[in-house]
C-alpha positions in Angstrom: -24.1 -102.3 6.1 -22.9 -98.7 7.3 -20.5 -99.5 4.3 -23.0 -99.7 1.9 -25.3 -97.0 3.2 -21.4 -94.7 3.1 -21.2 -95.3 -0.7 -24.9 -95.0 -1.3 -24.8 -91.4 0.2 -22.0 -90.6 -1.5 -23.3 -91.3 -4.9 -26.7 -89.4 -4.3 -24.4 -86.5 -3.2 -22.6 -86.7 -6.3 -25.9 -86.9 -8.4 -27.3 -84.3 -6.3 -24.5 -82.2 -7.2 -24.4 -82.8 -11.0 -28.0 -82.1 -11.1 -27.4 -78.5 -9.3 -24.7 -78.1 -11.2 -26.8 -78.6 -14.7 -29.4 -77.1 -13.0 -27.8 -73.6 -12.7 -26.0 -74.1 -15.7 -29.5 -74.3 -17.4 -30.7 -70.8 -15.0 -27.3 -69.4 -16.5 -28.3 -70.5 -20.4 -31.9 -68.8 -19.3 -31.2 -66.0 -18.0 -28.3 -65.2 -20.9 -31.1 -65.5 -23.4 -33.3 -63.5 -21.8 -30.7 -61.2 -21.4 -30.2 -61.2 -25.1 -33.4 -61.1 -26.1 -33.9 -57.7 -24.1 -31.2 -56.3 -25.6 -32.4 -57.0 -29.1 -35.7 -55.7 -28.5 -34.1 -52.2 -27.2 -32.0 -52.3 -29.7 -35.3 -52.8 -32.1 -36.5 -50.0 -30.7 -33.7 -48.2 -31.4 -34.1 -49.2 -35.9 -36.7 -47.0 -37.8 -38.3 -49.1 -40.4 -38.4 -47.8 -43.8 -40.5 -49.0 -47.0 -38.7 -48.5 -50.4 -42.1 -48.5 -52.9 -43.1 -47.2 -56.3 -44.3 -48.7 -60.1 -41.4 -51.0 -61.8 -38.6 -48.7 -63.2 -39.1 -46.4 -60.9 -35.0 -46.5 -60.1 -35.7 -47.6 -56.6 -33.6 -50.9 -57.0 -30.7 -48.8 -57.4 -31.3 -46.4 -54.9 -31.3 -49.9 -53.1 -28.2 -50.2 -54.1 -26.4 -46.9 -53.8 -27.3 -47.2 -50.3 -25.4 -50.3 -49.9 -22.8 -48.7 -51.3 -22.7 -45.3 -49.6 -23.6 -46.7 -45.8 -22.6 -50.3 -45.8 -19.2 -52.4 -47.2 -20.4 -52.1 -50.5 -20.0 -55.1 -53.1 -17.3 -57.4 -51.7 -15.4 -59.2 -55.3 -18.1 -62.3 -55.1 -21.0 -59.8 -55.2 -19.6 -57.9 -58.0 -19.0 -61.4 -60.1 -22.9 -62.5 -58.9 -23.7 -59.8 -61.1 -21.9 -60.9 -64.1 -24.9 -63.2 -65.6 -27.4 -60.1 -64.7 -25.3 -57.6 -67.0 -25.2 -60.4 -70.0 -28.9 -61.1 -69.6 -29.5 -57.1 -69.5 -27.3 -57.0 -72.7 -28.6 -59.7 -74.8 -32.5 -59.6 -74.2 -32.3 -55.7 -74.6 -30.6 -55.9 -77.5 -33.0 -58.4 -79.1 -35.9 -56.6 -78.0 -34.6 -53.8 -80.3 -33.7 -55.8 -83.3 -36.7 -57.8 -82.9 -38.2 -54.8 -84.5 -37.5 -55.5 -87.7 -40.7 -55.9 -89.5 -42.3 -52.6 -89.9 -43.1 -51.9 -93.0 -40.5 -49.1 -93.5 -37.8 -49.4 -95.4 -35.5 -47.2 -92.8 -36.4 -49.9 -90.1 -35.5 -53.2 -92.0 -32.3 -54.5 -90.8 -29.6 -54.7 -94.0 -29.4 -58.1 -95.4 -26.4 -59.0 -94.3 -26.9 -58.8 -90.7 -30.6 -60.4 -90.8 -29.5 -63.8 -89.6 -27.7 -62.3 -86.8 -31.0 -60.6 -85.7 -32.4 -63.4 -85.9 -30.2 -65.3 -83.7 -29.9 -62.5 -81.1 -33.5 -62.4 -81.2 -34.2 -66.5 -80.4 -31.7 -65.6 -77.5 -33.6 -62.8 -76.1 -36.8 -64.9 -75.9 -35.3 -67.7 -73.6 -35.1 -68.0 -70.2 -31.3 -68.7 -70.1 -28.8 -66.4 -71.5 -25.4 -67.6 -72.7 -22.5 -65.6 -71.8 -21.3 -63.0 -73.6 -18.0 -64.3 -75.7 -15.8 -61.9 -78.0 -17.7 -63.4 -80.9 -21.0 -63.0 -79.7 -20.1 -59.3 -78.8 -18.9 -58.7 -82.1 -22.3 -59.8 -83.8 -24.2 -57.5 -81.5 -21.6 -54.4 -81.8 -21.8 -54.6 -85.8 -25.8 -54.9 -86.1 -26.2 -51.8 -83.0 -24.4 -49.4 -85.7 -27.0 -51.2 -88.5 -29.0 -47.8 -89.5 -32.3 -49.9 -88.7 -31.5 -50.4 -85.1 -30.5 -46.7 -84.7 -33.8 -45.9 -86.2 -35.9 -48.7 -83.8 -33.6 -47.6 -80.5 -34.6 -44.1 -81.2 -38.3 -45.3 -80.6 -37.0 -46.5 -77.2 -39.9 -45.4 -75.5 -42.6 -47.4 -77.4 -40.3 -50.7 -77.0 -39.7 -50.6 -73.4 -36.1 -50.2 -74.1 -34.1 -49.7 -70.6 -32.1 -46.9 -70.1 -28.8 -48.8 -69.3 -29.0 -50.1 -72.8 -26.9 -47.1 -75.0 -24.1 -47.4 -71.6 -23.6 -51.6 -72.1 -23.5 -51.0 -75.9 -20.7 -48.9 -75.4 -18.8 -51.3 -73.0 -19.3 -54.4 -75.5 -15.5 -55.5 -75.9 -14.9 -55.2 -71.8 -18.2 -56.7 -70.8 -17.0 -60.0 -73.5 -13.8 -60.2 -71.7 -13.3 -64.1 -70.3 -11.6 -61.8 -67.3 -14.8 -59.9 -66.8 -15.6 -58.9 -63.3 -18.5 -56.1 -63.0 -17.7 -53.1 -61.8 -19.7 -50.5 -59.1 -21.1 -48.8 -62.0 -22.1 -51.7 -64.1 -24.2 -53.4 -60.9 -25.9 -50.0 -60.6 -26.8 -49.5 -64.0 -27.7 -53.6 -64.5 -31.4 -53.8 -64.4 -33.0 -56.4 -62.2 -36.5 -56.5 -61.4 -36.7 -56.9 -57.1 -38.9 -60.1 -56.7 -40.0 -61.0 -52.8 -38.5 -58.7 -50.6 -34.4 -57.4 -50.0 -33.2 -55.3 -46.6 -30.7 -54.1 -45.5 -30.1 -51.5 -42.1 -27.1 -48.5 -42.3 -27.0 -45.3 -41.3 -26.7 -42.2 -43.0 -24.0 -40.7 -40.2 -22.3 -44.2 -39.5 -23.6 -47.0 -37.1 -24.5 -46.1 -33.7 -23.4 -42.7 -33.9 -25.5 -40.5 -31.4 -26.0 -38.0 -34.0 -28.4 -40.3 -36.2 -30.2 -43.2 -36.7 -30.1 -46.8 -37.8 -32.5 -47.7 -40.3 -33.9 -50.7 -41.8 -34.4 -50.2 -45.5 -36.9 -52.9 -48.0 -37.8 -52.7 -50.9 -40.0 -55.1 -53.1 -41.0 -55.4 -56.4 -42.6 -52.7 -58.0 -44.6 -54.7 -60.9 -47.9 -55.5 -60.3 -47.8 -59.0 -59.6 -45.5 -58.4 -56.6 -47.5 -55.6 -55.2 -49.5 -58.4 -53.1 -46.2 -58.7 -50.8 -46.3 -55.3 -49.8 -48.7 -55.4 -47.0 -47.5 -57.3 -44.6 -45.1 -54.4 -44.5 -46.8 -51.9 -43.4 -47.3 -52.3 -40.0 -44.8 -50.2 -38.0 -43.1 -47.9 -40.6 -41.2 -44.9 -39.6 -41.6 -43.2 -43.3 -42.3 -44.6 -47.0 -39.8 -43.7 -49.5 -42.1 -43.4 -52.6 -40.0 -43.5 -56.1 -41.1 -42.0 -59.2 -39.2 -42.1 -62.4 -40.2 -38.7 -63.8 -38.7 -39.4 -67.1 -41.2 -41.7 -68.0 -44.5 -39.5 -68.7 -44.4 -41.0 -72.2 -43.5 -44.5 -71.4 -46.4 -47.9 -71.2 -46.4 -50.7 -68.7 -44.0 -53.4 -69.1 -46.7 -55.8 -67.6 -49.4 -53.5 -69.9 -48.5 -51.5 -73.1 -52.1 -49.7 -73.0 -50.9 -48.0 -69.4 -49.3 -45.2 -69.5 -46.1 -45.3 -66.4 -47.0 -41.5 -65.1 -50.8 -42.5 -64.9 -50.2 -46.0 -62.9 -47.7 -44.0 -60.6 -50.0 -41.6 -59.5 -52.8 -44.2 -59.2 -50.3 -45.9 -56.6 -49.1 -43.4 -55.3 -52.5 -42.6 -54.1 -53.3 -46.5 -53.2 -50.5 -45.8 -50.8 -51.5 -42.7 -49.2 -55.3 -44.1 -48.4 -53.7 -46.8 -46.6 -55.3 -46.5 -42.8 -51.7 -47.6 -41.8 -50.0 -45.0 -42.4 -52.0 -42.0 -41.5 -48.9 -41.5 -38.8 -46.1 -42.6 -41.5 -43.8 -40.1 -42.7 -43.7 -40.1 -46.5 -40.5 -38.9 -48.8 -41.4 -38.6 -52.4 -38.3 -39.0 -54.8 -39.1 -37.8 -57.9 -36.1 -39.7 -59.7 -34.5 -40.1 -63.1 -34.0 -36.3 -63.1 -30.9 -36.5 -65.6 -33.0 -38.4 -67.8 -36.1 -35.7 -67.6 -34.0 -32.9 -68.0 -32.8 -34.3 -71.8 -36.4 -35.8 -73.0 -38.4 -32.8 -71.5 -36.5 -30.6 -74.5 -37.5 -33.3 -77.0 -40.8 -34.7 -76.0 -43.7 -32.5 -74.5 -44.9 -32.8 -70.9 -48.6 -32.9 -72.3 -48.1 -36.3 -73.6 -48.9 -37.5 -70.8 -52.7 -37.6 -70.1 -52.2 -36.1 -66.2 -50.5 -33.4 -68.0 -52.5 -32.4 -70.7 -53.0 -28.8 -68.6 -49.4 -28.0 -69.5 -48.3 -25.1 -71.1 -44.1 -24.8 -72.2 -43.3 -21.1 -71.2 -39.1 -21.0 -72.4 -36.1 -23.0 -73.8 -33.8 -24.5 -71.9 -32.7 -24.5 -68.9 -35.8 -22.4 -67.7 -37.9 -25.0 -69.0 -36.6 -27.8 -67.3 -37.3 -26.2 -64.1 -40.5 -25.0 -65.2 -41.4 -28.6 -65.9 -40.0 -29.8 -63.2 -41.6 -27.7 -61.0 -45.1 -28.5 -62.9 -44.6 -32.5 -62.3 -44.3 -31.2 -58.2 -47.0 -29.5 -57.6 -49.3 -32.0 -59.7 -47.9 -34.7 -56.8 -48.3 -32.4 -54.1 -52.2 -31.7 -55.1 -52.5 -35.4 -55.5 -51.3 -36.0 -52.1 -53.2 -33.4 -50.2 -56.1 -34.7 -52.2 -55.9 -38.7 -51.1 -55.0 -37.4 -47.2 -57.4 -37.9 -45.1 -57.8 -34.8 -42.5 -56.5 -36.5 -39.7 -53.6 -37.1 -41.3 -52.2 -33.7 -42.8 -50.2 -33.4 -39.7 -47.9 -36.4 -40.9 -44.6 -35.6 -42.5 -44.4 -34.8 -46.3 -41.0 -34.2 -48.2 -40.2 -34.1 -51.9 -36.5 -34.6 -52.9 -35.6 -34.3 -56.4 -32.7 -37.8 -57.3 -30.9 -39.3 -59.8 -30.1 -42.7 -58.5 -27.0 -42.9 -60.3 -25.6 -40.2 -58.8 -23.8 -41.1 -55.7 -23.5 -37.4 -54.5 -27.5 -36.8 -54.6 -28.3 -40.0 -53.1 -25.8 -39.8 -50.0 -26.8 -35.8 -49.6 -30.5 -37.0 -49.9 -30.5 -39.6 -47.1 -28.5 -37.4 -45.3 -31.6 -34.7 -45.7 -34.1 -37.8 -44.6 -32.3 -38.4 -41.8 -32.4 -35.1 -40.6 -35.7 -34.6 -41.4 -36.8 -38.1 -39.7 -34.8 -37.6 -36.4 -36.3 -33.9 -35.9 -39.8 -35.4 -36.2 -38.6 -37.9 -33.4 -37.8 -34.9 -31.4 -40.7 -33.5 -31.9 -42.8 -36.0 -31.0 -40.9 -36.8 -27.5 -42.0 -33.5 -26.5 -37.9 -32.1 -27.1 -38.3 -29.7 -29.6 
């Protein structure tokens, strides 16, 4: 009996044991997560939210993608071959859209006879869903019908056809971009047009990460056509600043989604939907008025007044003086419209206007840098520091 009562003991020691043992273990598990989760939510505290918004080609996506580039690793060899289907969809349904234009009745935009079943063909490509890739032969066919005098004619009227402006760039590349061996490079991905659908992030800073000297950020951006506009709103709660892109060169450009809407006139009506939204009447706003390099060549060619917002317009110079004095026109008409669609209680709220060219690396990095100032002294401010 004592025997038995011995082992008995013994074994509910043990047990007890295990189960203090598993018990703590479990505390230990807790109180790690906990731990964890703390620091993640300091750390949280420590990320300013940013909202990448504006109309489709506004240049936003690759501002999205300059920053990768400037703050973060960059495009590692399997993202720059991810890209290879994108720049040989940009190529072949751009290119038909242009040759597609072949039935005006003018004689200087009817493609030659003997290319006409080659527009055909590029032209039954451009309107499926799935684009084959890009061989020699296939490169060739496209390369001798862009040089067709018809095409020249339509590409000119670029701006009526909603004609991207990466288009003249791939033309160019044709034999390297057809090359079985054909890996993107930086500048291909940058120029490849890709419409954002849902939502992409990333976080970087402009100074390196967890430098005392700035601050971490958390950049998205979402689509800009109109049937992705829906997912911005459950954005907007707790933005630092809204990064509002506008592709200035596009005052005589329509819709993609709606060729009876002029770009510049559904900009500014965004741009204003934006502005009224009672969510931000704290939220910094940065306006980039993009696609400068592009402006500064059409604004020669193509009158400011085109555009129904600028009918008021008057061209003073030549030149380089009337670039700026453009320029400086488009500004102030955003400035107005801004003061105008901010409510009183809200003038107070940060307001910056940064002239970019996404595809120049320079202006983008010294822009963010400029953000980042501007974003960290308003933090300052507002802690009672400065």
């Amino acid at each position: 009996m004592l025997c038995f009562l011995t082992e008995n003991m013994g074994l509910l020691c043990s047990k007890s044991n295990r189960y203090n043992d598993a018990k703590a273990e479990e505390n230990a598990q807790t109180a790690e997560i906990e731990r964890r989760i703390e620091l993640e939510t300091k750390a949280e505290k420590h990320i300013q939210k940013l909202l990448l918004l504006g109309a489709g080609e506004s240049g936003k996506s690759t501002i999205f993608k300059q920053i990768k580039l400037l703050f973060q690793t960059g495009f590692d060899e399997a993202e720059l071959k991810s890209y290879l289907p994108v720049v040989h969809a940009n190529l072949l349904h751009d290119g038909s859209k242009e040759f597609a234009q072949n039935d005006v009745d003018f004689s200087k935009y009817v493609i030659s006879s003997e290319y006409k079943d080659i527009g055909e063909k590029l032209s039954e490509i451009g309107g499926r869903l799935d684009y084959p890739r890009l061989t020699k032969e296939l490169a060739q066919e496209i390369e001798s019908l862009w040089k067709d005098a018809a095409i020249q004619e339509t590409y000119a009227r670029g701006n009526e056809l909603q004609v991207p402006d990466c288009t003249h760039y791939f033309m160019e590349n044709l034999q390297r971009l057809s090359d079985a061996s054909y890996v993107p490079t930086k500048e291909d991905v940058l120029l490849a047009r890709v419409r954002t659908t849902g939502v992409v992030e990333i976080q970087f800073s402009p100074v390196g990460e967890n430098k005392k000297s700035g601050e971490v950020y958390r950049l998205f951006d979402v689509g800009g056509q109109r049937n992705e506009r829906r997912k911005w709103i459950h954005l907007f709660e707790g933005v630092s600043a809204v990064i509002f892109c506008v592709a200035i060169s596009e005052y005589d450009q329509t819709l993609f989604e709606d060729e009876n809407k002029n770009r510049m006139m559904e900009t500014k009506e965004l741009f204003e939907w934006v502005l009224k939204q009672q969510c931000f009447e704290k939220t910094s706003f940065m306006l980039f008025l993009n696609k400068f390099d592009i402006f500064e060549k059409k604004i020669l060619d193509v009158p400011l007044n085109v555009c129904e917002w600028f009918k008021d317009y008057q061209p003073v110079s030549t030149g380089k003086q009337e670039i700026e004095h453009a320029y400086e026109f488009v500004k102030k008409k955003f400035e107005e419209s801004y003061f105008q669609s901010t409510a009183p209680d809200s003038v107070d709220r940060v307001f910056k206007i940064y002239r970019t060219t996404a595809l120049d690396q320079k202006v983008v990095k010294k822009t963010f840098k400029l953000v980042d100032e501007t974003l960290r002294r308003r933090n300052l401010f507002e802690a009672g520091l400065l």
